[in-house]
C-alpha positions in Angstrom: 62.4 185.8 75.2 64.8 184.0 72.8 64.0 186.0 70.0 64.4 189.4 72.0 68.1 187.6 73.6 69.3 186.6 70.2 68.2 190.0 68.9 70.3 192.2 71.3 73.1 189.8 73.0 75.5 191.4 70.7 73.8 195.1 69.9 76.4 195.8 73.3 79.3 194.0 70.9 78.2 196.0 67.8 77.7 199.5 68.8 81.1 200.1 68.8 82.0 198.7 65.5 84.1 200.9 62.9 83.4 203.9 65.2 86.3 206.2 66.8 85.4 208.0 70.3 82.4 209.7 68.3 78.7 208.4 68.5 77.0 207.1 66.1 73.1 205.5 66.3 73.3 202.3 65.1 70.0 200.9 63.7 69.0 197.1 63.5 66.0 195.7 61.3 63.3 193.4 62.0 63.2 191.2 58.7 60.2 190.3 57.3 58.6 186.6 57.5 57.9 184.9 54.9 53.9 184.2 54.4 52.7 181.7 56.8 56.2 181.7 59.1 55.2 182.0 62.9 57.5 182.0 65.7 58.9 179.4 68.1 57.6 180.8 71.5 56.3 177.9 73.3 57.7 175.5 70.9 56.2 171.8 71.8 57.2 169.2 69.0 56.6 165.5 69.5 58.5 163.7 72.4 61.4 161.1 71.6 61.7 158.4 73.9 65.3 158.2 74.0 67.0 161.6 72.5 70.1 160.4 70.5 72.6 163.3 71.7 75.8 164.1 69.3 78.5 166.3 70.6 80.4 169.0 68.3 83.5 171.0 70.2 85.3 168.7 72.9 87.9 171.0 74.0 86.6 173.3 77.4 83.4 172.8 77.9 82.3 169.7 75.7 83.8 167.1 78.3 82.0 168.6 81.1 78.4 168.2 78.9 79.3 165.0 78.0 79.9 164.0 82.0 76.1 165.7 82.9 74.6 164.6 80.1 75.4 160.8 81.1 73.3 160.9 84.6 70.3 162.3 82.1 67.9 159.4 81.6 66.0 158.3 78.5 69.8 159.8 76.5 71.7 158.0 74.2 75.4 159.9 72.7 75.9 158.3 69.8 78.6 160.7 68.4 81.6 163.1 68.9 83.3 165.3 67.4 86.4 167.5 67.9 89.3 168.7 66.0 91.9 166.4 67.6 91.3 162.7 68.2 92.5 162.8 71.7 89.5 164.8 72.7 87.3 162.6 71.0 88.9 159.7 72.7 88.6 161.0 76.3 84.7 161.9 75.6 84.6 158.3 75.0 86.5 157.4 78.1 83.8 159.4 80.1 81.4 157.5 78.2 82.3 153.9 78.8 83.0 154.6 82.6 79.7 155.7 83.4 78.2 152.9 81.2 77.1 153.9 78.0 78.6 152.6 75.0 81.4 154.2 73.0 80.3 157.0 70.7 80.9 157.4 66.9 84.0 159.5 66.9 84.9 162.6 64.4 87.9 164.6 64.6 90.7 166.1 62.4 89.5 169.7 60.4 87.1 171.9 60.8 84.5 170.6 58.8 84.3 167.1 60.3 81.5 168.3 61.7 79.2 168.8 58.6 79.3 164.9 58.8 77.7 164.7 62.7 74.8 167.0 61.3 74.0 164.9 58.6 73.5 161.5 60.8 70.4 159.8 60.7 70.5 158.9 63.7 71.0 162.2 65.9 67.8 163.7 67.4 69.6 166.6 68.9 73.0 168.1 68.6 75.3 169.9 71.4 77.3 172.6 70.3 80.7 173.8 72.2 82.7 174.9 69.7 84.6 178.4 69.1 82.2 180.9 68.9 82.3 181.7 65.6 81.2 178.4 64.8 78.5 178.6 67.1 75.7 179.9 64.5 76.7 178.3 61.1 76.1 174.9 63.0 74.0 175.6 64.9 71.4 176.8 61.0 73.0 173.4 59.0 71.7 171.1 62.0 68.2 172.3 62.0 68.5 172.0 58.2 69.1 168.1 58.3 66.8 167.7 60.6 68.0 167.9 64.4 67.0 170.1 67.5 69.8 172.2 68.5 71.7 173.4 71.9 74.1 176.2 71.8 76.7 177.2 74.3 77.1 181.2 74.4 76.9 183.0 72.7 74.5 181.4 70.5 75.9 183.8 67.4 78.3 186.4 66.9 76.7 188.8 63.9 73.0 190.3 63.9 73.2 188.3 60.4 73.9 185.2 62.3 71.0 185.7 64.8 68.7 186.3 62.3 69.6 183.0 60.4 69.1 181.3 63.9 65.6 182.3 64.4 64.4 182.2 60.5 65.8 178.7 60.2 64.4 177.5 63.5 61.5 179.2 62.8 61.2 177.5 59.1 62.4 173.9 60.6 59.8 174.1 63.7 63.1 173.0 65.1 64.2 173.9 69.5 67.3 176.1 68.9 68.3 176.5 72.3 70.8 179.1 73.2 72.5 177.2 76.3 72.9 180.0 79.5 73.0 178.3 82.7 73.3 181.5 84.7 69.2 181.3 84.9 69.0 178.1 86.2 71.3 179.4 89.4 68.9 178.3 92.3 69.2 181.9 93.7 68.1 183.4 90.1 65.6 181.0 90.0 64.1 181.6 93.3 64.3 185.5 93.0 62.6 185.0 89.8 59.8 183.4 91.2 59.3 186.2 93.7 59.4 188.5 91.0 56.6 186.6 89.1 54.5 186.8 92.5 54.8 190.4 92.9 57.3 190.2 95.8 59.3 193.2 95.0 56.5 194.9 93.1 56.9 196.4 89.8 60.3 196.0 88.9 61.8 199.0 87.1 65.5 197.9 87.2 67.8 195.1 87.0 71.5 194.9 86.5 73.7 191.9 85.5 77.5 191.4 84.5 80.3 189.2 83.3 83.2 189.8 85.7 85.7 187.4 85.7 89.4 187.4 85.4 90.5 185.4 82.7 94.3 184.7 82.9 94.4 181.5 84.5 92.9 180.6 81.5 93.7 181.9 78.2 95.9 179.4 77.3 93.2 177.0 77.5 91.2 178.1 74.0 92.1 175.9 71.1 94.8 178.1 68.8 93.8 181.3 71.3 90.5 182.0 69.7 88.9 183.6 72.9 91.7 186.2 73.7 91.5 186.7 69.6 87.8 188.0 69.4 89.0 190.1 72.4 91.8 191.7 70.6 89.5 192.2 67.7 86.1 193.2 69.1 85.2 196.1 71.2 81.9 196.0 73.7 80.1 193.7 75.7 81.3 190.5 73.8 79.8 187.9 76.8 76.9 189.4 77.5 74.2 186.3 78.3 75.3 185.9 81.5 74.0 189.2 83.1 71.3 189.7 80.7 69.7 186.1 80.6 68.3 186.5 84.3 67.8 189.9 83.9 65.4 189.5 80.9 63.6 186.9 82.6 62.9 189.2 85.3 62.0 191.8 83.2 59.5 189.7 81.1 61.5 190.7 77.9 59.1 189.2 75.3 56.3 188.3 77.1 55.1 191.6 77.6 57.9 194.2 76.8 61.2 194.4 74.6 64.3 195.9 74.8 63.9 199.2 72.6 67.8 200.5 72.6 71.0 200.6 74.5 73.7 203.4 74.7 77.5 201.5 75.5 80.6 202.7 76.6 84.3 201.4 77.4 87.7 201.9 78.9 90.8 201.5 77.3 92.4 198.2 76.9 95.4 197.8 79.1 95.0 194.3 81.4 95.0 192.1 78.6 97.6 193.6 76.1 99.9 193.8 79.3 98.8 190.5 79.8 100.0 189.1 76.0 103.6 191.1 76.2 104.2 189.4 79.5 103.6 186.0 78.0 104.7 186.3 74.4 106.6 189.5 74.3 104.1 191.0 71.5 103.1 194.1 71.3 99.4 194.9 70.7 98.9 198.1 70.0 95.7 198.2 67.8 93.8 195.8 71.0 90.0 196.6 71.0 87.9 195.1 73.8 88.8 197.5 76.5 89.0 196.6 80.2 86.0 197.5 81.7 82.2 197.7 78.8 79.2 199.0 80.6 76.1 199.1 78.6 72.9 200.2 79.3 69.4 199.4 78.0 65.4 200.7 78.1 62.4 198.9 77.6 59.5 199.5 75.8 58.0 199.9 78.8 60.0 201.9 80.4 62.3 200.0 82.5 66.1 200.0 82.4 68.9 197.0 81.9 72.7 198.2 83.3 75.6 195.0 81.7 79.1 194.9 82.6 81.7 193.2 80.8 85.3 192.6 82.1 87.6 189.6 81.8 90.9 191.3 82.9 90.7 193.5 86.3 91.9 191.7 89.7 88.2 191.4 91.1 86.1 188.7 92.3 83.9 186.6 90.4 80.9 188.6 89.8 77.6 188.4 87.7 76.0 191.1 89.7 72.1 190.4 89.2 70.5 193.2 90.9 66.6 193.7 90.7 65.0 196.6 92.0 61.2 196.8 92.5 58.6 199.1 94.1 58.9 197.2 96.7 61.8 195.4 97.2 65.4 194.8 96.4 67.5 191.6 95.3 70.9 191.4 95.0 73.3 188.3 94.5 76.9 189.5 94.4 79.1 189.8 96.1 76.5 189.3 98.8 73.0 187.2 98.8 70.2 189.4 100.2 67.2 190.7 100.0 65.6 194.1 101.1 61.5 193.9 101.9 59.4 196.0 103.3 58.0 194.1 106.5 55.0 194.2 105.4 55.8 192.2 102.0 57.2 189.4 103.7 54.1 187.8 105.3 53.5 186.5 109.3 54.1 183.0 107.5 57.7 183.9 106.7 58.6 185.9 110.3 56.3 187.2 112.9 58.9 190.5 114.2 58.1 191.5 110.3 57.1 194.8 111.3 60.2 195.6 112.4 62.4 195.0 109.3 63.2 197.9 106.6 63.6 198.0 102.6 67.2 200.1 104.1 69.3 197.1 104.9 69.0 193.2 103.7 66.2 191.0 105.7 68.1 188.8 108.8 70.2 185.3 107.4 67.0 183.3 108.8 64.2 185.0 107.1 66.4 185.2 104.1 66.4 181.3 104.2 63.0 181.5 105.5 61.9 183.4 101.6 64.1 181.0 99.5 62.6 177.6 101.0 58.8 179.4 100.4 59.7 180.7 97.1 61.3 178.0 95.7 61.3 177.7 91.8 59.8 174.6 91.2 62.9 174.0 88.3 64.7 173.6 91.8 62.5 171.5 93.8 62.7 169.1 91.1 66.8 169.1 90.2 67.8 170.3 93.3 69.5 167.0 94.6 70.5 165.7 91.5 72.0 169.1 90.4 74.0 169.4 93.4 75.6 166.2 93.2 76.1 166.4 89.1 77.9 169.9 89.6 79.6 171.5 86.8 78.4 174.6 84.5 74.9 172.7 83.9 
């Protein structure tokens, strides 16, 4: 699946680019191998006892990795990196309160961290930077050596993605593109009732990214976020609903995404949003409200994304699968519509009286998620719900 993910995660940012309202096919290439290169499907390289972790980015999401990462066992961090010292420094704060020894600190330009990827002794390297340093740290640390983990979006060019998976590919290196959204416990589960033919065949499945934004623009070191919005047009987060989505769909273990056809409002909620705070004026703003983007399959099945970071509406990823034989749905409400005759006498014994038309009772809907259980869950549950966080 990663190759398919990295391949089209930004075809939905692309499709737009240097276009007016016209259409325009855009084409993307497969490159060729070099003689002998093989793919990193099922990737198993040779355990490390104790995986020597260094962090790169510190400002909104590094200290929250660094916190989850200390309750892993069999982890060492032995460096971090940031632009300002301060970050580094509070890393290290987390670090020494929960017992580990104080990290190796870098911190002060943007290249400091060409000198974390170049430590001997770094087994793996965490990267939550600005996106647009996702990729080109992502490639140098495989090159000296070290297993990767990306926050998303794991690159932000189809050039980018390509160098990802060649390099990976040419290293025998994990390059792991970091979405959390399928390790949600209700993913998870619904995943494994897909994989055991609960809902059938599924020919659908929908996913988004809507999540107002405001309270936090001025979070994003020198405003980087809000200034890939104003520059970019199309589905610019897009991992979050397609991650699951794919997964469901079996997107490279047994079908591929073939191509997508994307389309946009104008951009008002965020431009307002800038003149209200800074008095500027953007007139030339190009990631428009609302991006919906749709996708088919080789084999035949369809993929509906949504993008929006401005609009006044709940929290909402979507994830929607629709199958032969059932339904699953997680926002804004957790259900599931069966059949009766799906469901089994083991999971509710009126079962002939439910309908695919409406969402199975609360107790047979807790009834399914304790019998399905992804075994991911039944093994991190506990632990995961004390941790917390984005992880």
């Amino acid at each position: 699946m990663k190759t398919s993910i990295l391949k089209f995660m930004l075809a939905a940012c692309i499709v737009f680019g240097g276009t007016n309202a016209s259409a325009q096919m855009i084409k993307t290439k497969t490159p060729t191998r070099a003689k002998g290169q093989t793919d990193v499907l099922r990737l198993a390289t040779t355990p490390i006892p104790t995986v020597r972790v260094a962090f790169i980015g510190l400002g909104m999401r590094g200290p929250g990795a660094v916190e989850r990462m200390t309750h892993i066992p069999g982890v060492e961090i032995v460096a971090l990196c940031d632009m300002t010292q301060e970050n580094t420094s509070k890393a290290n704060e987390t670090l020494t309160k929960a017992g580990f020894p104080k990290a190796q600190e870098f911190y002060g330009d943007e290249n400091a961290w060409r000198k974390v990827t170049a430590l001997p002794n770094v087994d793996l390297v965490y990267v939550a930077t600005d996106w647009k340093h996702h990729a080109i740290i992502g490639v140098q640390a495989m090159k000296d050596g070290k297993h990767v983990a990306i926050e998303v979006p794991g690159a932000m060019t189809m050039e980018e993605i390509w160098q990802l998976i060649d390099t990976s590919e040419k290293t025998r290196k994990h390059c792991m593109q970091l979405e959390n959204c399928v390790y949600d416990f209700f993913e998870l589960t619904t995943l494994n009732m897909a994989q055991q033919g609960l809902f059938g065949e599924i020919l659908h499945a929908e996913g988004s990214y809507i999540h107002g934004l405001q309270p936090f623009w001025g979070e994003y070191w020198n405003n980087w976020r809000m200034d890939y919005n104003i520059k970019h047009r199309g589905d610019i987060y897009a991992t979050h609903g397609m991650g699951p989505a794919c997964q469901a769909l079996n997107i490279h273990r047994g079908d591929k995404m073939n191509f997508l056809v994307s389309m946009d409002t104008k951009a008002v909620g965020n431009p307002a949003y800038i003149k209200e705070k800074s008095g500027k004026e953007i007139k030339d703003f190009r990631n428009g409200d609302h991006t919906m983007t749709m996708i088919r399959t080789e084999n035949g099945k369809t993929i509906q994304i949504q993008h929006d970071v401005t609009s006044p509406r709940p929290y909402s990823r979507m994830y929607q699968l629709s199958g032969t034989k059932g339904f699953a749905n997680k926002y804004p409400l957790e259900g599931y519509a069966l059949d009766g005759k799906e469901l089994g006498d083991d999971v509710k014994p009126n079962h002939e009286k439910l309908s695919a038309h409406s969402f199975v009772p609360a107790d047979v809907k807790k009834a399914l998620m304790e019998k399905y259980k992804h075994p991911i869950v039944k093994n991190i549950e506990e632990q995961a719900k004390k941790v917390g966080g984005h992880g």
